[in-house]
C-alpha positions as CSV (number, residue, x, y, z in Angstrom):
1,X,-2.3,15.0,-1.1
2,X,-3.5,18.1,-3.5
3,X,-6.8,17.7,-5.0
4,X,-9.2,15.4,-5.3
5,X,-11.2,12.5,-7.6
6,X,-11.3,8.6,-7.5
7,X,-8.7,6.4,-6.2
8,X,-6.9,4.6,-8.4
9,X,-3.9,3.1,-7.2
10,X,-4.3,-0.1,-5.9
11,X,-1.8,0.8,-2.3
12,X,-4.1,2.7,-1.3
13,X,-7.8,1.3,-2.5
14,X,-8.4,-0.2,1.0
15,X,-6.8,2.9,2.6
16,X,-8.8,4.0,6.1
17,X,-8.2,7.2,7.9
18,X,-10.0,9.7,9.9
19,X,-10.8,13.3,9.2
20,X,-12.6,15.3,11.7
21,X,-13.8,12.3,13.4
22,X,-15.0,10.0,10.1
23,X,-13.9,7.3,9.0
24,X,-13.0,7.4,5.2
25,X,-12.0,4.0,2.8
26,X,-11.0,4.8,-0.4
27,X,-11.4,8.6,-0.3
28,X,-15.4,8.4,1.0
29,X,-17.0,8.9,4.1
30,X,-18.2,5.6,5.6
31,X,-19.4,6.5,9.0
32,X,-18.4,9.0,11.9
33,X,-16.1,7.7,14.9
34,X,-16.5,7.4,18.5
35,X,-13.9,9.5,20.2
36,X,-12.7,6.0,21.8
37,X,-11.7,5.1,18.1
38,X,-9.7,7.9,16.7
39,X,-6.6,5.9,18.1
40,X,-7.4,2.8,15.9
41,X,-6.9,4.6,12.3
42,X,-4.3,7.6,11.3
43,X,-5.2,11.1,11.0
44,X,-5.8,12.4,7.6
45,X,-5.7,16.5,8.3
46,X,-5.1,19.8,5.8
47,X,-1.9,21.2,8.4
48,X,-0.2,24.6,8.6
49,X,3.2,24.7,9.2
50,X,2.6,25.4,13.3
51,X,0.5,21.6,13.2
52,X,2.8,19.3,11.2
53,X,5.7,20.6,13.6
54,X,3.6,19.8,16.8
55,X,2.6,16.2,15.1
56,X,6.7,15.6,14.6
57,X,7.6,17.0,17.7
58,X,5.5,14.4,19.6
59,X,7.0,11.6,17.6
C-alpha cells in the first residue's frame, strides 16, 4: 500500500494488523500489543527486498 488517507473500501473497513507492535483497525492506531499477541493479527511492515524474501522463504 503507497500512501496514505481514510479507508474507504468496505473489504477492508474492519481490517486489523500490527505495526511495530500496535494494533491498527481501519488504518488507526487502537492500542499497543503484548509480545504474546503479535501471533493473533498479520504483520503490516514497509519491507526491502532482503525482508519480503526472508517472509516468503519461511512460508
Amino acid at each position: 500500500m503507497i500512501g496514505r488517507g481514510p479507508i474507504k473500501d468496505e473489504k477492508m473497513v474492519n481490517f486489523e494488523f500490527n505495526m511495530a507492535g500496535d494494533l491498527y483497525l481501519c488504518g488507526e492506531p487502537v492500542r499497543v500489543l503484548a509480545i504474546d499477541e503479535y501471533k493473533d493479527y498479520l504483520s503490516m511492515a514497509i519491507s526491502g527486498y532482503v525482508l519480503v524474501e526472508r517472509y516468503l522463504n519461511q512460508h
